[in-house]
C-alpha positions as CSV (number, residue, x, y, z in Angstrom):
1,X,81.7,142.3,90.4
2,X,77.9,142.9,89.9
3,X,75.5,145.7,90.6
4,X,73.3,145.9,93.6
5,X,70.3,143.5,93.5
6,X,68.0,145.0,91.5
7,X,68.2,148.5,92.8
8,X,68.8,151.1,90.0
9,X,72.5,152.1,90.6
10,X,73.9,155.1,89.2
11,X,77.6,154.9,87.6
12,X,80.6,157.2,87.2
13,X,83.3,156.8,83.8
14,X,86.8,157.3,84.1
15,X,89.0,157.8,81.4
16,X,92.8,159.7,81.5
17,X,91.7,160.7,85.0
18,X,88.8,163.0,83.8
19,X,85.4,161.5,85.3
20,X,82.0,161.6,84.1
21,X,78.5,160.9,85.5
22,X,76.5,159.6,86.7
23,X,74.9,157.5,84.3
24,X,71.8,155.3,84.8
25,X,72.9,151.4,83.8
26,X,71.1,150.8,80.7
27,X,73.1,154.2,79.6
28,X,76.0,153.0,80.6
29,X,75.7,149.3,78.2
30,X,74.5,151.9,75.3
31,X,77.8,153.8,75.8
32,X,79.7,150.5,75.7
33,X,77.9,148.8,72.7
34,X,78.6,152.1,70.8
35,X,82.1,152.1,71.8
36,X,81.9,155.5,73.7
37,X,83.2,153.6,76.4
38,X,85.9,151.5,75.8
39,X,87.2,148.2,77.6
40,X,90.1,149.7,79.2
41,X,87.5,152.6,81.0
42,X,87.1,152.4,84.0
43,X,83.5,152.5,86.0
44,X,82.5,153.1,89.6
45,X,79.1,152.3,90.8
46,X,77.9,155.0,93.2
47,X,79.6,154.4,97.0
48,X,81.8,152.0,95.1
49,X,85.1,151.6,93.6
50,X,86.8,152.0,90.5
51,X,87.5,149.1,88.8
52,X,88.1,148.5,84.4
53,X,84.7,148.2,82.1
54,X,85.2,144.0,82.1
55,X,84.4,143.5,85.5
56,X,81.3,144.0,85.3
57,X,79.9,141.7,82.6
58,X,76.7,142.3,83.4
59,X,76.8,145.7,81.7
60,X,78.2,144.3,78.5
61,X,75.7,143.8,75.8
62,X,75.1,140.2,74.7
63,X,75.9,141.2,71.7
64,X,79.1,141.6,72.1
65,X,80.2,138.4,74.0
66,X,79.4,136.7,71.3
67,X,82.6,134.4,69.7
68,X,84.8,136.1,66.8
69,X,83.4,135.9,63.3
70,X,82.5,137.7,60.1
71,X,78.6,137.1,61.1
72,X,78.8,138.0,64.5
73,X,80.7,140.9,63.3
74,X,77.6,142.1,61.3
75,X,75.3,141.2,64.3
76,X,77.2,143.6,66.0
77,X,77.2,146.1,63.6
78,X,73.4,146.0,63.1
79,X,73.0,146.5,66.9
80,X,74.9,149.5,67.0
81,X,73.0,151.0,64.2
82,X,69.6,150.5,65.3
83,X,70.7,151.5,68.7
84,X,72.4,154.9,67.4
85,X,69.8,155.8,64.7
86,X,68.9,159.1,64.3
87,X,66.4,160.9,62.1
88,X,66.9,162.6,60.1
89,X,70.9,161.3,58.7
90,X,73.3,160.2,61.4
91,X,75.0,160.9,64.5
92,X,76.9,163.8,62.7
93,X,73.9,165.7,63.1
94,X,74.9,166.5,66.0
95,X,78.4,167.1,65.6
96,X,79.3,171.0,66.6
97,X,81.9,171.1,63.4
98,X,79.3,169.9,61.2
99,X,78.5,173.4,59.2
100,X,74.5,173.9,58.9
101,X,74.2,173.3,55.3
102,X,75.7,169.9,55.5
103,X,73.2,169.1,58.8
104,X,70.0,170.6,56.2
105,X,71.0,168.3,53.3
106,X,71.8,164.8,55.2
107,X,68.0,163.1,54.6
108,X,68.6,163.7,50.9
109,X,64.8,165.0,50.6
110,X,65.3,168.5,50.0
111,X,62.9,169.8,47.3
112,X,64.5,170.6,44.3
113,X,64.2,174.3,42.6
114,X,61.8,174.3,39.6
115,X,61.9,178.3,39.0
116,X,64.9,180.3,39.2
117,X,64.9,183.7,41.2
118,X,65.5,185.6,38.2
119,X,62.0,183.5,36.9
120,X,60.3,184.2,40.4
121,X,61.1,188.1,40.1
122,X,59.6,188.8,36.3
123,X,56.5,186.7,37.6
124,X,56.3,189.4,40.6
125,X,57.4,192.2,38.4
126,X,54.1,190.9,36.2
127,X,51.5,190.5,38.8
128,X,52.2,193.8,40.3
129,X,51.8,195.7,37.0
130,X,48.7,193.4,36.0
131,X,47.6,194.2,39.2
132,X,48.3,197.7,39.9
133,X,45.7,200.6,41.0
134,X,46.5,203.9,39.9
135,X,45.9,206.1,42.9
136,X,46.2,209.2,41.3
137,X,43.9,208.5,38.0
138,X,47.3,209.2,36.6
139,X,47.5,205.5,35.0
140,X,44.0,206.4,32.9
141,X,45.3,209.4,30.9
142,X,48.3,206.8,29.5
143,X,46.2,203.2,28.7
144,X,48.7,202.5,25.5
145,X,51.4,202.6,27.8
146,X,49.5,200.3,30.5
147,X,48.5,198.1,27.7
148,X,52.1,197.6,26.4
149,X,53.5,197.2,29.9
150,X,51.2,194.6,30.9
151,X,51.8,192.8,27.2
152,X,55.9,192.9,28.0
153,X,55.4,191.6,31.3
154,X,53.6,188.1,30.3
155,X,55.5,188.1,27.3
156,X,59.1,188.3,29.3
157,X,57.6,185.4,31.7
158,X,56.2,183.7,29.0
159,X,60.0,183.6,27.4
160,X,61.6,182.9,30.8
161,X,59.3,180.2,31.8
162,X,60.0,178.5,28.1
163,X,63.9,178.9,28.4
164,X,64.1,177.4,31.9
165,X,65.7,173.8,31.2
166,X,63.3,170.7,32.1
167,X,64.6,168.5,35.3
168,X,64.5,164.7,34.2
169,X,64.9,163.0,37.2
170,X,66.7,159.9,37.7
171,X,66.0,156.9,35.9
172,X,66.3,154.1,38.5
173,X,65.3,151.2,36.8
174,X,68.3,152.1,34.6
175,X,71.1,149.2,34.0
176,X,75.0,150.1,34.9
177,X,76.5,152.1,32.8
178,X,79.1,154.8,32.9
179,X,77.7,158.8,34.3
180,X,74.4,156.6,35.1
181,X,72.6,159.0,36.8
182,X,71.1,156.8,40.2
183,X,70.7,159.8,42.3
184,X,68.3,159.9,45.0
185,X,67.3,156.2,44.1
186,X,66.5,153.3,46.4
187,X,69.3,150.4,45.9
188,X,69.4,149.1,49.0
189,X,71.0,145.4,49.0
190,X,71.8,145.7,45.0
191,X,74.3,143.6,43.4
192,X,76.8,145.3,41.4
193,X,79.9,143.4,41.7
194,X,83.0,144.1,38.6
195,X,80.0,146.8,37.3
196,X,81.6,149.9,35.6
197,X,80.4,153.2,36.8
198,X,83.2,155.7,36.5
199,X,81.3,158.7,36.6
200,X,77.9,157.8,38.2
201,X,75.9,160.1,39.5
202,X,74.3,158.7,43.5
203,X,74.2,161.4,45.2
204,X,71.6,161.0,48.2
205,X,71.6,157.4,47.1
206,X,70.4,154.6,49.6
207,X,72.7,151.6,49.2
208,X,72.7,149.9,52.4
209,X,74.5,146.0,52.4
210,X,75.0,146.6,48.8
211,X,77.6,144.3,46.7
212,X,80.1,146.5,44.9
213,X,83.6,144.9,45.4
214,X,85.7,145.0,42.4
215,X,83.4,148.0,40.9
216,X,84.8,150.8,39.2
217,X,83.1,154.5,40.6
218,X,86.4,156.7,40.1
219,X,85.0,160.0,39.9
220,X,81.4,159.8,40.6
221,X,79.1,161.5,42.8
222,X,78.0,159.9,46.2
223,X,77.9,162.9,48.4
224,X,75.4,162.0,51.4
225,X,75.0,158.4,50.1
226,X,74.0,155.5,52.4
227,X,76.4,152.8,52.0
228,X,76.1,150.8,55.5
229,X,77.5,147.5,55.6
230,X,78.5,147.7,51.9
231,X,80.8,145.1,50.6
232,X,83.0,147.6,48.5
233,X,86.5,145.3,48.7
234,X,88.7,146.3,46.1
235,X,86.2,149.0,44.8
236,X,88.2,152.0,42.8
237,X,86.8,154.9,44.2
238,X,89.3,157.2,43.3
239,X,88.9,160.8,42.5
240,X,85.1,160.0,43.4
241,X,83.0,162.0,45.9
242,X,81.6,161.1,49.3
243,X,81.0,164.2,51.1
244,X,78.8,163.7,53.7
245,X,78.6,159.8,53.0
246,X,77.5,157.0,55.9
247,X,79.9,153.9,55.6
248,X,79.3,152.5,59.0
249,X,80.5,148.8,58.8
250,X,80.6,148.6,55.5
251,X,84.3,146.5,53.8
252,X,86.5,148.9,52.3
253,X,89.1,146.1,52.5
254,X,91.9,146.9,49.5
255,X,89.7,149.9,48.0
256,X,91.3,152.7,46.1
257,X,90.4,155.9,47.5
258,X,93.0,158.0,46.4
259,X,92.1,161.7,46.3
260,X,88.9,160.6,47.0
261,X,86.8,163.3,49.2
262,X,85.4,161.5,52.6
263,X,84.9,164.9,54.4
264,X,82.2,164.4,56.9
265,X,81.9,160.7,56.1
266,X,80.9,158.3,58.7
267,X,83.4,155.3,58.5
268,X,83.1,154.0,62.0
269,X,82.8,150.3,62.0
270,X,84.1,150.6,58.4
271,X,86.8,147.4,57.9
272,X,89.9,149.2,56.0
273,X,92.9,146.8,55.9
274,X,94.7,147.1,52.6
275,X,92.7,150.3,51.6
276,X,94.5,153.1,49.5
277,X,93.6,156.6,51.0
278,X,96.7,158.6,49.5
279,X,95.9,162.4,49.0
280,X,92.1,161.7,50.7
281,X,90.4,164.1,51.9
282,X,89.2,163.4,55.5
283,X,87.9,166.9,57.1
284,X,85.8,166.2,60.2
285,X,84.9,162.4,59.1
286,X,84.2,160.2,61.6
287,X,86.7,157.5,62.1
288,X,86.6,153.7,62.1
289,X,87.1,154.0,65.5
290,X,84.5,157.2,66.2
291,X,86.7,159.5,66.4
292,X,86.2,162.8,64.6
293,X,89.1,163.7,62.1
294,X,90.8,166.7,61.9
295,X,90.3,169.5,59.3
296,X,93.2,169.6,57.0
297,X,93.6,165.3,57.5
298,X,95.0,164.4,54.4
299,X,95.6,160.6,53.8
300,X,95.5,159.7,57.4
301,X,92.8,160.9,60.0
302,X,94.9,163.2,62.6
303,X,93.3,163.3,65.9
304,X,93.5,165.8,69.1
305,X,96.0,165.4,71.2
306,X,95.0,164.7,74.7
């Protein structure tokens, strides 16, 4: 079948009998590179019929036509992420479940507290008694006391702002080690394969197409990470934490993720076969397939039933 010359056509989707629509057609070849729509949908150009997503092959991306392989496989990949990029974070952004203070941390930019509120309070309480006007004169007839409030204030600031604990930040040139602290670094395409970091701290951590199979990172930090089309075969990530993390194509073939936290991960695209998820932790994380996981999915991502 094809479209009607080149008149813009609008098209209904039909899936388990519920219809939607109408779509214009370059919407409708988004849907389907993102797999929104699947093969075995069925589409009906207006005043037409319904007929099953592969007759009409002209709304299939090229992309996706291409023959079977691991490089066509990333080709594909990479189309759907530039196609559903979002800024800032991911398509979970705009996922209802998704609680607010997971949607506010997701660009891994947030500034971090320098001053505690206890700090921020004895600098107000100071500049309103170094500041204050005595309305009634009342203030004058007592200027030991004024003097020795005053003196308290900036010393009790002075002591706060000594005690508060200095923020190193991250050293990212740092080599692999063990509790390596790479947080909020910029690894992007790193090669890490066999590296021990049980422990490592990479939270916020850009690590697109990075090479990690074999590593050891059982119990460290990834939360909101950026791990896209990752090789992490065989990777022990057990006990480690990837709240909020992005995995979208990346190779999780025969990884250890046992009791491993993935809730509101994004593992769509994510290659899986052999992978050990016994006791993980899969809250509302998005699905190879992009489907949303259950709260309380333990293991195995539970899905509505339709």
């Amino acid at each position: 079948m094809s479209t009607e010359g080149s008149r813009r056509v609008l098209w209904y989707t039909r899936r388990d009998n519920v219809a939607r629509g109408p779509y214009p057609d370059r919407q409708i070849s988004r849907y389907i590179l993102l797999g929104r729509i699947r093969e075995t949908d069925e589409l009906k150009p207006e005043d037409g019929e319904w007929a099953v997503v592969t007759d009409y092959p002209e709304l299939i991306p090229e992309v996706m036509k291409l023959p079977p392989g691991e490089e066509n496989h990333q080709l594909l990949l990479m189309a759907r992420m530039r196609e559903d990029e979002r800024t800032p974070g991911d398509r979970r952004d705009r996922n209802p479940n998704v609680p607010q203070a997971v949607r506010e941390r997701r660009s891994g930019q947030e500034r971090r507290q320098t001053e505690t509120d206890e700090s921020l309070r004895h600098r107000e309480l100071k500049y309103r008694v170094a500041h204050v006007t005595p309305a009634n004169g009342k203030l004058y007839r007592y200027p030991a006391i004024f003097t020795v409030i005053v003196l308290v204030g900036f010393a009790i600031s002075f002591l706060l702002e000594k005690a508060e604990p200095e923020v190193v930040p991250p050293d990212c040139s740092a080599g692999p080690h063990p509790g390596v602290d790479w947080s909020h670094c910029n690894l992007s395409g790193v090669k890490l394969d066999g590296a021990n970091l049980v422990g490592a701290k990479l939270g916020n951590t850009r690590m697109e197409l990075a090479q990690l199979s074999e590593a050891n990172l059982s119990g460290a930090t990834l939360e909101y990470a950026r791990l896209d089309l990752a090789n992490l075969e065989q990777v022990n990530l057990s006990h480690a934490n990837l709240f909020g993390a992005t995995l979208r194509g990346a190779n999780l073939r025969a990884a250890r993720l046992s009791e491993t936290n993935l809730a509101y991960a994004n593992l769509s695209g994510a290659l899986i076969e052999g992978a050990d998820l016994s006791g993980a932790v899969l809250d509302n994380a998005i699905w190879v397939d992009e489907r949303t996981c259950l709260p309380g999915s333990r293991g195995r991502c539970l899905f509505k039933k339709h």
